[in-house]
C-alpha positions as CSV (number, residue, x, y, z in Angstrom):
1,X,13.7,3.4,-46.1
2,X,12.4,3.9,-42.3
3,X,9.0,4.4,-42.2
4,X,8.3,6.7,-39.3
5,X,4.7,6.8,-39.7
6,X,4.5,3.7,-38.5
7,X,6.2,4.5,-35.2
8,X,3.3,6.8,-35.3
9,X,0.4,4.5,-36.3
10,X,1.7,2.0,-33.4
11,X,3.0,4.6,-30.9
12,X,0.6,3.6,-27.8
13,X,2.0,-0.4,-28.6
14,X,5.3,0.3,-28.5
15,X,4.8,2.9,-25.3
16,X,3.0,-0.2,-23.4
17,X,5.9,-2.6,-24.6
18,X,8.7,0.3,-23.2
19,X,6.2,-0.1,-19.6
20,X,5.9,-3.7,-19.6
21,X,10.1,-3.4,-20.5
22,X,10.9,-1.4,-17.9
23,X,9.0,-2.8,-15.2
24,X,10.7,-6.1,-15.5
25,X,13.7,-4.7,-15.9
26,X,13.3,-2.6,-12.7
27,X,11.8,-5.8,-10.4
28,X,13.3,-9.0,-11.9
29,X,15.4,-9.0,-9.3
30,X,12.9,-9.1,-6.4
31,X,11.7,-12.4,-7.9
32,X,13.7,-15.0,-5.6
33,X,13.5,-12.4,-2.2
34,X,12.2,-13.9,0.6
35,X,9.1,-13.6,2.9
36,X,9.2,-11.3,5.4
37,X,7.8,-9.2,7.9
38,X,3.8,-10.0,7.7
39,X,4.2,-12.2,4.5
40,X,4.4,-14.8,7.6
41,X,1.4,-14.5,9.1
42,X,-0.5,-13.6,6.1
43,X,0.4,-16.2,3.4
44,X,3.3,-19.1,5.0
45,X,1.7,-19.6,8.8
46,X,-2.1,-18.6,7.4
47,X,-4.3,-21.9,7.4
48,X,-7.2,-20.1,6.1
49,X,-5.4,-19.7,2.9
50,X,-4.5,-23.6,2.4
51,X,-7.8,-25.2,3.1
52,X,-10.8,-24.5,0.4
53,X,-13.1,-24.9,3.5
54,X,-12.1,-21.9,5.3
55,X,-12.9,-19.7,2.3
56,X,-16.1,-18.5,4.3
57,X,-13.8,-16.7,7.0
58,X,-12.2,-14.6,4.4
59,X,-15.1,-12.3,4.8
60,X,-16.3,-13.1,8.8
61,X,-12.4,-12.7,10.4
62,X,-9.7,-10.4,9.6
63,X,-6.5,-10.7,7.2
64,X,-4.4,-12.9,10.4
65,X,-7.4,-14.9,12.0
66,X,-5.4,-17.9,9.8
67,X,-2.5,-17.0,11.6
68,X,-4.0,-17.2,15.3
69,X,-3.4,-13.0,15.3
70,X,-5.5,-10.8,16.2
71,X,-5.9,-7.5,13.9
72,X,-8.4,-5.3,12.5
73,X,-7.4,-5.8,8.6
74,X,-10.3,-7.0,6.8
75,X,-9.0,-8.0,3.2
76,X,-10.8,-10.6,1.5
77,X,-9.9,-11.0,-2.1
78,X,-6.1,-10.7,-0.6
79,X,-7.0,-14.0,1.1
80,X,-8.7,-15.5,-1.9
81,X,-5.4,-13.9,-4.0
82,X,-3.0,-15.6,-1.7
83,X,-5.0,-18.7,-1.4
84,X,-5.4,-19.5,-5.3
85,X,-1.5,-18.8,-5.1
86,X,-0.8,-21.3,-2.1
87,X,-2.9,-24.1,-3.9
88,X,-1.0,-22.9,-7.2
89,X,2.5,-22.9,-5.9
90,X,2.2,-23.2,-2.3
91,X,5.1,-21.1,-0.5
92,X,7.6,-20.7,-4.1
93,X,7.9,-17.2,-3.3
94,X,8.5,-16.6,-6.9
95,X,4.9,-16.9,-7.5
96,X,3.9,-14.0,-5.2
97,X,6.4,-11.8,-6.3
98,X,5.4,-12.0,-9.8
99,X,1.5,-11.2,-8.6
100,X,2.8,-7.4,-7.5
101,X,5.3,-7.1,-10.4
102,X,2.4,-8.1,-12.8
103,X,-0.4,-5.8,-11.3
104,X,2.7,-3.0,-10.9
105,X,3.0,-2.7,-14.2
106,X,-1.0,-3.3,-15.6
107,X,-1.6,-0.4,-13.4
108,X,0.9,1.9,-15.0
109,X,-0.5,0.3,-18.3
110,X,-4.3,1.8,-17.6
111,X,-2.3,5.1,-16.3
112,X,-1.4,5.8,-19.6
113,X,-4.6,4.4,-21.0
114,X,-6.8,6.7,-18.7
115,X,-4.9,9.5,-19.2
116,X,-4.5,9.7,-22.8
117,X,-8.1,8.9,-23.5
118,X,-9.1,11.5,-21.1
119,X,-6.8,14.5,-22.1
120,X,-5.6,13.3,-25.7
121,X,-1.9,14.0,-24.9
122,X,-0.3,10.7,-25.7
123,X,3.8,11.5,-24.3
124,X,2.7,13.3,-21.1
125,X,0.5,9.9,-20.3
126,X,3.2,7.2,-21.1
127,X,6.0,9.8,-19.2
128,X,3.6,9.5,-15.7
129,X,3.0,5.7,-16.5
130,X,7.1,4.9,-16.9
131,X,7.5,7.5,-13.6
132,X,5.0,5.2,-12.0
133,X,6.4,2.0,-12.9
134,X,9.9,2.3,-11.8
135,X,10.2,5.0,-9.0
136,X,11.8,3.0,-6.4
137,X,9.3,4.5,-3.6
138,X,7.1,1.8,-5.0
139,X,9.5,-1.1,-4.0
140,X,7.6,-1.2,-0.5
141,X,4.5,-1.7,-2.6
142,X,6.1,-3.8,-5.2
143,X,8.9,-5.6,-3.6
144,X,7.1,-6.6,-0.5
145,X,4.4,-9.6,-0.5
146,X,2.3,-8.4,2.0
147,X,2.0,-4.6,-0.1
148,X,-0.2,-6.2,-2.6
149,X,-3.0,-4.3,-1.1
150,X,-1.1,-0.8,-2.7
151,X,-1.5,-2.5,-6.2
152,X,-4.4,-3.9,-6.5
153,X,-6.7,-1.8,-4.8
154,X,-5.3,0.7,-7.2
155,X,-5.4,-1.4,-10.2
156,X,-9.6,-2.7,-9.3
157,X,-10.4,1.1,-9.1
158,X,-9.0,1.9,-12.3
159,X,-10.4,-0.7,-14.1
160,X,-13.8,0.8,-12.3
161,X,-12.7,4.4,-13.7
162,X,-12.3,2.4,-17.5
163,X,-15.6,1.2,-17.6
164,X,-17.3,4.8,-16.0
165,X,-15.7,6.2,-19.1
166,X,-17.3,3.5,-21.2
167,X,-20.1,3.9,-19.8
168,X,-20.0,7.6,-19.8
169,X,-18.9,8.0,-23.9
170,X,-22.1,5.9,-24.6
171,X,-24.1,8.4,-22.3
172,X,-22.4,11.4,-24.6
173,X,-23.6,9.2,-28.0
174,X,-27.2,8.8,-26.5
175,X,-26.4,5.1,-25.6
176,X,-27.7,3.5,-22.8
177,X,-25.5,0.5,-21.8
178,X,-25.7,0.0,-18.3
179,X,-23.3,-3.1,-18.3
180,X,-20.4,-0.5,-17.8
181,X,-21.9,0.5,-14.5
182,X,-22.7,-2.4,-13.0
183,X,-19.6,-3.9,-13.9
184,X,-17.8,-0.8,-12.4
185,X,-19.8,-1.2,-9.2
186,X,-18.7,-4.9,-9.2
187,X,-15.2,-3.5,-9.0
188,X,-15.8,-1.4,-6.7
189,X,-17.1,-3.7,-4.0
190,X,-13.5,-5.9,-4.8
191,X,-11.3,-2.8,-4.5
192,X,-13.1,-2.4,-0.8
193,X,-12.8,-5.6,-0.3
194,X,-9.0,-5.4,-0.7
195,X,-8.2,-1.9,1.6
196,X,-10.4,0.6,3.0
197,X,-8.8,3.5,1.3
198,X,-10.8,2.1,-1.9
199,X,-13.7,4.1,0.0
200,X,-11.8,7.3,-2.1
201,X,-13.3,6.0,-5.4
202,X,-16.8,7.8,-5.6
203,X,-13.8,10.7,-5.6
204,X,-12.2,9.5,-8.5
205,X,-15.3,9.1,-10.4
206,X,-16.1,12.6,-9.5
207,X,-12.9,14.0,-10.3
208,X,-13.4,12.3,-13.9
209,X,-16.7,13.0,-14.7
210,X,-15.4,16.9,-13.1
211,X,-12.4,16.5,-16.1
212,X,-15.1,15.0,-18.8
213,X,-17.2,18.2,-18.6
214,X,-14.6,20.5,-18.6
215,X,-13.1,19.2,-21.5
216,X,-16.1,18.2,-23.8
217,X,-19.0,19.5,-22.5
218,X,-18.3,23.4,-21.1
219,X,-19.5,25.7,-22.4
220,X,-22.2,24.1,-24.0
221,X,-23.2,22.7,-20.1
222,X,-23.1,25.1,-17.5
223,X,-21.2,23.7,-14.3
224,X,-24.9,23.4,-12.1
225,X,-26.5,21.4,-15.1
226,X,-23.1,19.1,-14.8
227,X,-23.1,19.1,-11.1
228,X,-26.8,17.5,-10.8
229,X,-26.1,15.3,-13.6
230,X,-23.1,14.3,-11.7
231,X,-24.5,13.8,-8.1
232,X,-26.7,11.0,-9.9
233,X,-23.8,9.3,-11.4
234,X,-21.9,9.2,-8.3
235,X,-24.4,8.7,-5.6
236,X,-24.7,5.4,-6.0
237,X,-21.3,4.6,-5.4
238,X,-21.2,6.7,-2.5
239,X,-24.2,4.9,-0.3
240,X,-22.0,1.5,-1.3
241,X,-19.2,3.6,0.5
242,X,-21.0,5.1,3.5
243,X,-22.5,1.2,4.0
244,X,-19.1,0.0,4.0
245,X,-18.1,2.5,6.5
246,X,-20.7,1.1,8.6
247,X,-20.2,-2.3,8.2
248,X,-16.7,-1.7,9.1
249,X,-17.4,-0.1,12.3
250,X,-20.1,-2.3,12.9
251,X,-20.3,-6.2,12.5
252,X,-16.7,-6.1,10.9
253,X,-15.3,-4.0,13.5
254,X,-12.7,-6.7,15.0
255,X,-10.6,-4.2,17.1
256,X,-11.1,-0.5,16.9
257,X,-11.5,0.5,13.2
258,X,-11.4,3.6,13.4
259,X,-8.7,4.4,15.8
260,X,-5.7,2.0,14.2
261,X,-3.6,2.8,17.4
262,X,-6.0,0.6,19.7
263,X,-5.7,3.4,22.2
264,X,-6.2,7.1,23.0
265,X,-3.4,9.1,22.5
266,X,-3.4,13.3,21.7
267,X,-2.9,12.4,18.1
268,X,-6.0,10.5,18.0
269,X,-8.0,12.8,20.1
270,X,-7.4,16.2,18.3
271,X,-7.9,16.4,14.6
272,X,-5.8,19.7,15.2
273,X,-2.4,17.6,15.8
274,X,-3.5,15.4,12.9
275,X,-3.4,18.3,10.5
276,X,-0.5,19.9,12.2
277,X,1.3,17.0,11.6
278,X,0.2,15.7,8.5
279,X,1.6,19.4,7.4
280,X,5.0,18.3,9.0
281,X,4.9,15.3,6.8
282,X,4.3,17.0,3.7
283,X,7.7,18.2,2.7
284,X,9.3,14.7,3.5
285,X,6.8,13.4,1.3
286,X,8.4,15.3,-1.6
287,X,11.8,14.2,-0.6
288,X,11.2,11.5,-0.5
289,X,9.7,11.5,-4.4
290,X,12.5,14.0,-5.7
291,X,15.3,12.2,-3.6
292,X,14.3,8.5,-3.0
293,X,17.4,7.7,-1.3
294,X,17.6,6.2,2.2
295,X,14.3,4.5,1.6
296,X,13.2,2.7,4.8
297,X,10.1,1.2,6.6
298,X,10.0,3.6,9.7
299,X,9.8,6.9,8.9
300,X,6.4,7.3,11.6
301,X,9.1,6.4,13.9
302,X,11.1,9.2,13.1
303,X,8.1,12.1,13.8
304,X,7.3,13.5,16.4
305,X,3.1,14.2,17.1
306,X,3.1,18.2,16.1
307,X,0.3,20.7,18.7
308,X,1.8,23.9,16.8
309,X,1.1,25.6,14.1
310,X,4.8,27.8,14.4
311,X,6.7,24.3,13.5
312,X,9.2,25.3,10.4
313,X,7.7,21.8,9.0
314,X,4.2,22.5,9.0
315,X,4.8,25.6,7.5
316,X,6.7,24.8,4.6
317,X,4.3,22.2,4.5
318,X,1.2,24.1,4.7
319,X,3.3,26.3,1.6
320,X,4.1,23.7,-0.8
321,X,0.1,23.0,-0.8
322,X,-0.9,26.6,-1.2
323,X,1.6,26.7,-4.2
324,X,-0.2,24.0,-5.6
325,X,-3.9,25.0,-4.9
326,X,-2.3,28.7,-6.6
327,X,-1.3,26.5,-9.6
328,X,-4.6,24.3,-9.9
329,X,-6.4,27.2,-10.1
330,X,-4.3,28.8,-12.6
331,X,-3.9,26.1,-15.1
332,X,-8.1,25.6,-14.8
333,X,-9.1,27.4,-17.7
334,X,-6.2,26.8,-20.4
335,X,-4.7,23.2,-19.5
336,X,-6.7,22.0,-17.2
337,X,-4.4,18.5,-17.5
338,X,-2.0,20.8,-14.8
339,X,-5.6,20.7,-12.3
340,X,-6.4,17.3,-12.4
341,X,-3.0,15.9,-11.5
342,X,-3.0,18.0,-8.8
343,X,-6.2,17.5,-7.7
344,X,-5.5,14.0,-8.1
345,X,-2.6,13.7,-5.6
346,X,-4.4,15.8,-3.4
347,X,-7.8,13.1,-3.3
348,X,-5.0,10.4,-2.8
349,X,-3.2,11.4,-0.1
350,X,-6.5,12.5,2.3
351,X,-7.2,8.6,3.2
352,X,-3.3,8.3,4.4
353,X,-3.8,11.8,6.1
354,X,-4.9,10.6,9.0
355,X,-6.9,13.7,9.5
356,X,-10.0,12.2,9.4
357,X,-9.3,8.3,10.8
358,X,-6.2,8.0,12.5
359,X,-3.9,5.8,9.9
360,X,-1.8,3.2,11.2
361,X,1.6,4.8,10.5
362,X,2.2,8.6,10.0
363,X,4.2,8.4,7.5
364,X,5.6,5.4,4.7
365,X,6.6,5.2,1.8
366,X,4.1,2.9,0.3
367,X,1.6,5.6,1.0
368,X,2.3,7.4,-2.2
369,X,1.7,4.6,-4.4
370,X,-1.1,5.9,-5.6
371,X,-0.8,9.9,-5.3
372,X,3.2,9.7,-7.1
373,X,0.4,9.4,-10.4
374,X,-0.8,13.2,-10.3
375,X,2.5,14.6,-9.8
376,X,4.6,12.1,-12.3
377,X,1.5,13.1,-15.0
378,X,2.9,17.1,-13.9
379,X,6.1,16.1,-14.8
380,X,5.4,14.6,-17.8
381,X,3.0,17.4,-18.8
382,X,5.8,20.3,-18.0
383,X,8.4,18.1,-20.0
384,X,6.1,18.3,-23.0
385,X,5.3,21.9,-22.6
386,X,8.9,22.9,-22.6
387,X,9.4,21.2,-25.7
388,X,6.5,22.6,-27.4
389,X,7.6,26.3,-26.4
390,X,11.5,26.0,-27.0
391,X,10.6,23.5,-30.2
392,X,14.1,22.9,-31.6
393,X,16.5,19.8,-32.0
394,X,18.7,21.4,-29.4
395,X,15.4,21.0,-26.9
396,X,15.0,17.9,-28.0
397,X,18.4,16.4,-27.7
398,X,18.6,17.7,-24.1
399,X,15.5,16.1,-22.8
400,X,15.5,13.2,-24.2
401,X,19.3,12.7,-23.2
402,X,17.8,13.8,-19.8
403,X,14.9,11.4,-19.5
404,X,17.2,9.1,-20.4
405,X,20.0,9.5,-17.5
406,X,16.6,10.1,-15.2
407,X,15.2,6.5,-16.1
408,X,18.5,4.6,-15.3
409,X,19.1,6.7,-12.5
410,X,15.3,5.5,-11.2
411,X,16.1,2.0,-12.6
412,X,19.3,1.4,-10.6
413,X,17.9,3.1,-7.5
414,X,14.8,0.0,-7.2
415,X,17.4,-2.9,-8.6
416,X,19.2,-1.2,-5.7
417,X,16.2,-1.4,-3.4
418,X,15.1,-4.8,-4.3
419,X,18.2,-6.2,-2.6
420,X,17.4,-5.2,0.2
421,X,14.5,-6.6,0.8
422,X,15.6,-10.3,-0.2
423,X,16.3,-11.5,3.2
424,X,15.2,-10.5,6.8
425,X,18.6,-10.0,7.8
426,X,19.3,-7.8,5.2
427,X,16.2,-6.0,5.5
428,X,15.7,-5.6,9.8
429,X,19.6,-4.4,10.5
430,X,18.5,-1.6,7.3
431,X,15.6,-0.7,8.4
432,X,17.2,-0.6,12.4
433,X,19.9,1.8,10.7
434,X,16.9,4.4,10.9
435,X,14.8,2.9,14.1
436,X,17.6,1.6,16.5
437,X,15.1,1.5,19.1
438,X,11.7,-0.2,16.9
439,X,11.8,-3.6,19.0
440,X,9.3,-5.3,17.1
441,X,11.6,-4.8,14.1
442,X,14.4,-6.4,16.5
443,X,12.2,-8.9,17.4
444,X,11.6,-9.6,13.9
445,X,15.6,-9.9,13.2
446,X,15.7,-12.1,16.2
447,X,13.7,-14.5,14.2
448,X,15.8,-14.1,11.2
449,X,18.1,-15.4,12.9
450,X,17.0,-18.3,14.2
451,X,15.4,-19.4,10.7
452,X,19.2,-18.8,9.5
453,X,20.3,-21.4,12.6
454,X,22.5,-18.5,14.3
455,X,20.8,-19.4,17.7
456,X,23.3,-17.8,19.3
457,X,22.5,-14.6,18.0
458,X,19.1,-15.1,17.5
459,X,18.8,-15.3,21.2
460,X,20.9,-12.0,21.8
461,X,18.7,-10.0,19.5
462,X,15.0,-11.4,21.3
463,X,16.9,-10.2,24.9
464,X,17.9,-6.9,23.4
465,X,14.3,-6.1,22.1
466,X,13.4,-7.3,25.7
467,X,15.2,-4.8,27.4
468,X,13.4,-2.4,25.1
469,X,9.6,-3.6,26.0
470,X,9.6,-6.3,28.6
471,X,6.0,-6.6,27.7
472,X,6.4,-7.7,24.1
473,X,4.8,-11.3,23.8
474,X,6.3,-12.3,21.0
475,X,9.5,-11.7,21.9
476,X,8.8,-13.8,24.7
477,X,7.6,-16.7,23.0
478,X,10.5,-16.7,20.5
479,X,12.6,-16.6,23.2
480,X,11.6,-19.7,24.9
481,X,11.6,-21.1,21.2
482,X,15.3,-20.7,21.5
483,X,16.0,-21.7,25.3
484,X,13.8,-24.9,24.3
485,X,15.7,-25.5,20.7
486,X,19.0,-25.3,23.2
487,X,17.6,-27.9,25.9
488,X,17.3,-24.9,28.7
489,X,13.4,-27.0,29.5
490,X,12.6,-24.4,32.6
491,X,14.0,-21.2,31.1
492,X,11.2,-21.7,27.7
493,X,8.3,-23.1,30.2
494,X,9.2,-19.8,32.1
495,X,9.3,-17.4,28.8
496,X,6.5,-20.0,27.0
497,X,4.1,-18.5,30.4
498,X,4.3,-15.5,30.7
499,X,3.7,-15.2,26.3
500,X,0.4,-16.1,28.1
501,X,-0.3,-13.7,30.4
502,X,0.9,-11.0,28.3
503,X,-0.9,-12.3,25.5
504,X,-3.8,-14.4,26.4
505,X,-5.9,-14.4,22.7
506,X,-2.8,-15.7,21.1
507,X,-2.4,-19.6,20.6
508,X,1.2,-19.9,19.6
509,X,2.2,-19.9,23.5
510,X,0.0,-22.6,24.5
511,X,0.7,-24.4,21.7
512,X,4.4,-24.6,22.0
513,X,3.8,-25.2,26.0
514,X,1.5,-27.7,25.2
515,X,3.8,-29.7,22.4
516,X,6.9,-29.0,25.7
517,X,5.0,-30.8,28.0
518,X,3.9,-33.8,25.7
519,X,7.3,-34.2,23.9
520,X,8.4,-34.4,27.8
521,X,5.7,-37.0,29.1
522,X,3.4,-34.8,30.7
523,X,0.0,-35.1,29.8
524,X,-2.0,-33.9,32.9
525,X,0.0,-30.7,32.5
526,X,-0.3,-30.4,28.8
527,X,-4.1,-31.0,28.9
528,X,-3.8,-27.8,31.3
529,X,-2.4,-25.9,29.1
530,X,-5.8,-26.9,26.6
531,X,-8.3,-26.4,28.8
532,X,-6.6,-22.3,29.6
533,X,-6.7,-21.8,26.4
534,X,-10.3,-22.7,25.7
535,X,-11.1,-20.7,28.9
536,X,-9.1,-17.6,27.4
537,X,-11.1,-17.8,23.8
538,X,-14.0,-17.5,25.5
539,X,-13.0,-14.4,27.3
540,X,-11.7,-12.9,24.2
């Protein structure tokens, strides 16, 4: 006879098996896509990553200094990530992919770990942790090479929030075993190592502890007892914080870190348009999560920068967070599982608010990686509270047939995804279905194109982002790839130039001049084109 006490006894096994189940099931697929979009320039065309000796620069020069890009993205244990992968497998994309997939899924795996050790409710943990794992708004975390930062900054600072609740049970059992801390500090200098939004984790710490006391320690410890308690616990992580700040704006301040745009517009002058229109955004953002259809890499370029208050967006907006304020508060005292989630969501979203620092996009889809947690943990906790209230087999029959439908519906929807991020072509004319007018995104299909050997329409798809922004360099320089790949010598040298001017710090211009000129016998003009270019890295 079945023995369903043992279901029982090895519940949290088998709920970890269904994650690890259904995470392969919903990314296998993305296995064999191809690199695309930065994946270039941050792992195939990087030489950082392919020489042991350039390890140094990982922390000295941002994420594309390998490439001969400039940028502002500092991202050092990427670099080592991508570099143990290129001297693993060196550009079998299969390799890479498997890195997201494999951190996807250990981070909904210490979800439901962290969850259920913190609130004891075992379903509502592994129904957040499967939301988690196979939502296709994740795909652009997932799916993509070059979103690895999503993942594993996220998966370093829950390890960190595993050993702070180590470390703070052996606190509650008069223990003393510092190794939990330090090792969650340790973690914490990784996850900044690997994006700056890791800065949020002396929140998450806080928010725990916050959870800890409320749970386990009220009544018994009034809340300004906890509080000082808790300022000690947390401080420390929080000067490692504010030093990265500064460092970040200081001596690893490559661009303009704290200004992503590279230039003064009314956005990033007025923090009031970057709360109006972070408000704006707010409502897409749950469209997005209830209705992940149409899925795309531009939605910034779809929003307009907001200056009033009276906007239909910002209001509903501005609603949908009072609603859920309203609810945090009310669920405080008799489940306060209800509070954290929300609270969690809302101390994930404020680094890709851009009302503080001006973010680099307004709104995508990978930005929710990490907030889709608090509200897939509501879900999870409302489906196991309607259960409990109506508790009969009918109930029963009806969600689980529900969750059911709900799961392959999610499952089909990232398969579904996946494909469209397997090639460039597939993936630039999708994501131009929703940005006609992006040109770097057409300048990106140009080179698509041209990998593919359709010269012909490579070469019509560099023009047409030309007549877009004649001032895009890269565009430029592919061009003249193409006019020199077709024997038109005078027509690259002429596109090959002005790449230059337009473009001075970057060395792929005077590189491919240079090889023009010596594949063609000119020597005196190619050692030219060497000594501007030494001239132009000392002016920038």
């Amino acid at each position: 006879m079945f023995n369903f006490s043992q279901i029982k006894k090895h519940s949290a096994k088998i709920i970890i098996g269904a994650i690890v189940l259904l995470g392969a099931l919903s990314y296998a697929n993305a296995l064999p896509g191809e690199m695309l979009y930065d994946d270039t320039i941050g792992i195939r065309d990087n030489a950082y990553i392919k020489d042991w000796q350039y390890w140094p620069k990982f922390f000295s020069e941002p994420l594309t200094a390998g490439a001969g890009i400039s940028g502002n993205y500092w991202r050092p244990t990427l670099l080592i990530i991508y570099s143990l992968g290129w001297h693993a497998w060196g550009s079998w994309v299969v390799g890479y992919h498997a890195i997201n997939i494999i951190i996807h899924i250990l981070n909904a795996i210490l979800i439901f770990y962290l969850l259920r050790k913190l609130f004891s409710r075992e379903i509502p943990a592994a129904i957040a942790a499967i939301i988690f794992t196979i939502h296709p708004v994740q795909t652009e975390s997932v799916t993509y090479i070059s979103g690895l930062g999503d993942p594993l900054s996220l998966l370093l600072s829950l390890i960190g929030a595993t050993f702070f609740l180590r470390w703070r049970s052996k606190i509650a059992l008069a223990g003393h075993n510092w190794l939990n801390y330090a090792v969650m500090i340790v973690v914490f200098l990784l996850a900044l190592m690997t994006k700056e939004r890791s800065v949020i984790f002396p929140g998450i710490i806080l928010l725990i502890d916050l959870f800890i006391w409320k749970i386990s320690e009220y009544p018994q410890t009034n809340f300004w007892s906890f509080a000082k308690k808790s300022f000690w616990r947390v401080l420390p992580l929080a000067v490692i914080a504010a030093g990265f700040l500064l460092m970040r704006g200081t001596i690893l301040n490559f661009q303009n870190t704290f200004n992503l745009y590279n230039t003064s517009t009314y956005y990033t002058e007025h923090i009031s348009a970057r709360i109006l229109t972070f408000l704006h955004v707010v409502p897409t953002y749950f469209s997005i999560l209830l209705r992940p259809l149409d899925l795309h890499m531009n939605h910034s370029s779809e929003i307009a920068i907001i200056t009033t208050a009276r906007d239909s967006g910002v209001l509903l907006g501005a609603a949908i967070l009072l609603i859920l304020i309203n609810l945090a508060a009310y669920t405080w005292k008799k489940n306060p599982a209800y509070s954290f989630g929300i609270l969690w969501c809302f101390l994930m979203m404020f680094p890709i608010s851009g009302i503080i620092v001006p973010v680099a996009g307004i709104l995508y889809e990978h930005y929710l990686y990490a907030p889709i947690i608090g509200l897939a943990y509501i879900c999870g906790l409302a489906i196991c509270d309607l259960y409990q209230k109506y508790n009969n087999r009918l109930m029963g029959i009806v969600l689980s047939l529900s969750g059911a439908v709900i799961i392959l519906i999610l499952i089909s929807l990232t398969i579904g995804q996946n494909l469209i991020w397997r090639d460039g072509i597939t993936f630039y004319n999708h994501t131009l279905r929703y940005a006609p007018k992006d040109f770097s995104i057409i300048n990106n299909l140009g080179l698509a194109y041209a990998e593919a050997g359709d010269l012909k329409r490579a070469e019509e798809t560099f023009l047409s982002a030309l007549s877009l922004n004649m001032y895009l360099p890269m565009a430029h320089y592919n061009l003249g790839d193409i006019y020199y790949r077709t024997g038109r010598t005078n027509q690259a040298i002429s596109e090959y130039s002005l790449a230059m001017r337009l473009s001075p710090q970057s060395f792929f211009p005077y590189r491919a001049l240079r090889q023009l000129y010596l594949d063609n016998k000119q020597p005196q003009e190619a050692a030219a084109i060497d000594r501007a270019w030494q001239y132009n890295r000392r002016q920038h």
